[in-house]
Phi, psi and omega in degrees: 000324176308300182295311194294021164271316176300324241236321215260296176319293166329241175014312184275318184315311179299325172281010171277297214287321186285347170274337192294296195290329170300315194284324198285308173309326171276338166280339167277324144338310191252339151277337184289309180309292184348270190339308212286319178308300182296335169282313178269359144305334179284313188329296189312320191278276190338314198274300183308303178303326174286301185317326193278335189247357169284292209275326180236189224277158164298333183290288182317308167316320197274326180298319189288307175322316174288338186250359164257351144313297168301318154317301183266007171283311172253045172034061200226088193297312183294009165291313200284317173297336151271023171263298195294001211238325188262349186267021180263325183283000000 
């Protein structure tokens, strides 16, 4: 009985050791998306604020920036679009 106790102990470590590596692979997953997302959302937000400072006024520029800044802290698409919407009238 002594080795398949030894077989069953081995067995479970190992299927310990093969979750462990299976879990560190999906947390490094969900950071490289993480990561890939956030660079390109800053890009994209980075690329928009020139374009917004190419086309309006700087007063009109600092405005539309706070408020799409504020859009997205409280994840309100519509704050920035109606800001962009009133600087037209």
């Amino acid at each position: 009985m002594l080795p398949f106790d030894k077989y069953n102990i081995m067995k479970r470590q190992t299927r310990s050791l093969l979750e462990e590596l299976e879990e560190v692979s999906k947390n490094r997953d969900t950071k490289y998306i993480i990561e890939s997302r956030a660079n390109n959302v800053i890009s994209s937000a980075i690329h928009l604020l020139e374009v917004i400072e190419r086309n309006f006024t700087p007063e009109q520029a600092a405005v539309l920036e706070k408020k799409l800044l504020g859009a997205i802290k409280t994840r309100d698409q519509a704050r920035f679009v109606n800001s962009l919407k009133r600087t037209d009238k």
